[in-house]
N, C-alpha and C positions, 0 to 999 in steps of 0.2 A: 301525270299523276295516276296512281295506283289507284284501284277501288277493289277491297277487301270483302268478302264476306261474312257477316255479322255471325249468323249461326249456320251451323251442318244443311244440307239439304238436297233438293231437286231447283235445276231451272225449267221456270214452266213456261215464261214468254219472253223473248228477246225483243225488245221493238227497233233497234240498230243494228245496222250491221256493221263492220269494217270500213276504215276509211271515210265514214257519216262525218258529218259534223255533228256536233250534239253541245248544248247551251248549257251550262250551270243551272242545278238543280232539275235539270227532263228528268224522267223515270226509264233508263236503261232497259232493265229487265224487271221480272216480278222471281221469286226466289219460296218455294215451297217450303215451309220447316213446321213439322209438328202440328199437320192441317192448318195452318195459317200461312198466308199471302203475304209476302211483306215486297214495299217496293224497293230498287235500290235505285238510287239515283245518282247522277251525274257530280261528281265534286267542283267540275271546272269547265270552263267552255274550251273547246277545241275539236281536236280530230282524235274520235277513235280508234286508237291502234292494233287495239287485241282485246277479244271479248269469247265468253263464254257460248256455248249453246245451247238451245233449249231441248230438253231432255240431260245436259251434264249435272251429275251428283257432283255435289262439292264437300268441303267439311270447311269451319270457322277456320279463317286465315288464308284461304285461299284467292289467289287474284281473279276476280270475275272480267274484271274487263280495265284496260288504261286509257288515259285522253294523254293526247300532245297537246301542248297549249303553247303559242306563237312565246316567245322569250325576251 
């Protein structure tokens, strides 16, 4: 499962890295936009496959990070 980003901006903390496991609903990363913090969080439990870095600019629509989730 994909995880989009809501609006334009900076990443400011990554708390996973690659290959993590990460549970439905954790807080991924935190996402800078427009001096406000927003968190993003996890859509599904599994394994992280690809994920953003902190300090990467994004813009709306962009893939921040995906989970593998067992099938």
């Amino acid at each position: 499962m994909k995880i989009y980003a809501p609006l334009p901006g900076k990443i400011e903390t990554v708390f996973f890295e690659k290959n993590n496991m990460v549970s439905n609903h954790a807080i991924l990363m935190t996402l800078e936009s427009m001096k406000m913090y927003l968190p993003i969080f996890a859509n599904a439990t599994g394994v992280l496959v690809f994920t953003v870095r902190a300090g990467d600019t994004v813009v709306a629509g962009d893939v921040l990070a995906e989970i593998e989730t067992e099938k």
